[in-house]
N, C-alpha and C positions, 0 to 999 in steps of 0.2 A: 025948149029942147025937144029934139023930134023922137018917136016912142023908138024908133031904130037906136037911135043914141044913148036912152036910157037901157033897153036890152041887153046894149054894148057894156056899159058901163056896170048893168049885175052881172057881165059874163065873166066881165074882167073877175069882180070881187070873187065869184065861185072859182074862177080861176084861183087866186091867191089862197081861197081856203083850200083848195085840191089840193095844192104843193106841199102846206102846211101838215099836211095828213103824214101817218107811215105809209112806208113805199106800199106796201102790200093792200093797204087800202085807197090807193090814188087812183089805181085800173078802172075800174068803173067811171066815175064822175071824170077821168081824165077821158076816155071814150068817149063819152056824150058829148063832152065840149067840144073834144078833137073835128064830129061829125056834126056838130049844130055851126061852128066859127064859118064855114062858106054861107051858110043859108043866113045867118045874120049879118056878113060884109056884103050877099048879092041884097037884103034889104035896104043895108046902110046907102048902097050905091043908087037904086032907087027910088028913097027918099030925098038925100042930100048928094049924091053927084059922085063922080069920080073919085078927087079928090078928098074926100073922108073915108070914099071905101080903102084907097089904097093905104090911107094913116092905120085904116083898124086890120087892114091884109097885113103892113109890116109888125103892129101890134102882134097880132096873132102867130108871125114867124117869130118874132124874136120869144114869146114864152113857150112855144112847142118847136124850139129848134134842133133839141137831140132826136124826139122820135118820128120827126120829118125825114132828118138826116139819116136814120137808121131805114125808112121808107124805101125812101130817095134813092140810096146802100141797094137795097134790096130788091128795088127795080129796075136798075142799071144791071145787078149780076144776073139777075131773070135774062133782061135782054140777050144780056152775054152767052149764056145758055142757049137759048133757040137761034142763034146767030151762026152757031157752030155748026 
């Protein structure tokens, strides 16, 4: 297994201890992960190919899918704003 894959797989587990936390202690270690998961799936992608970066991208959406979504929310109304 390639060290990009093992990365992957302690992101994931600090992932699962993050969640495990109370809300008010998740903020932090939820941040780091949130801004480390591109730099470790552009690894995965040039260690092992496409195709596993995009298994660990939808990885990544499906356990940070609210505060994506809340992002996402909040980029769109941005737009909407200087549109006007």
């Amino acid at each position: 297994m390639s060290l990009s894959l093992i990365l992957a797989c302690l992101w994931v587990l600090a992932a699962v201890i993050t969640a495990m936390l109370p809300m008010r202690l998740q903020y932090p270690p939820g941040i780091t992960l949130l801004i480390l998961a591109p730099v470790l799936i552009g690894y995965i992608w040039v260690e092992n190919g496409a195709v596993f970066a995009l298994l660990a991208c939808a990885g990544f959406v499906s356990m940070f899918r609210r505060p994506l979504t809340y992002f996402l929310k909040r980029l769109l109304q941005r737009r909407g704003e200087l549109g006007k």
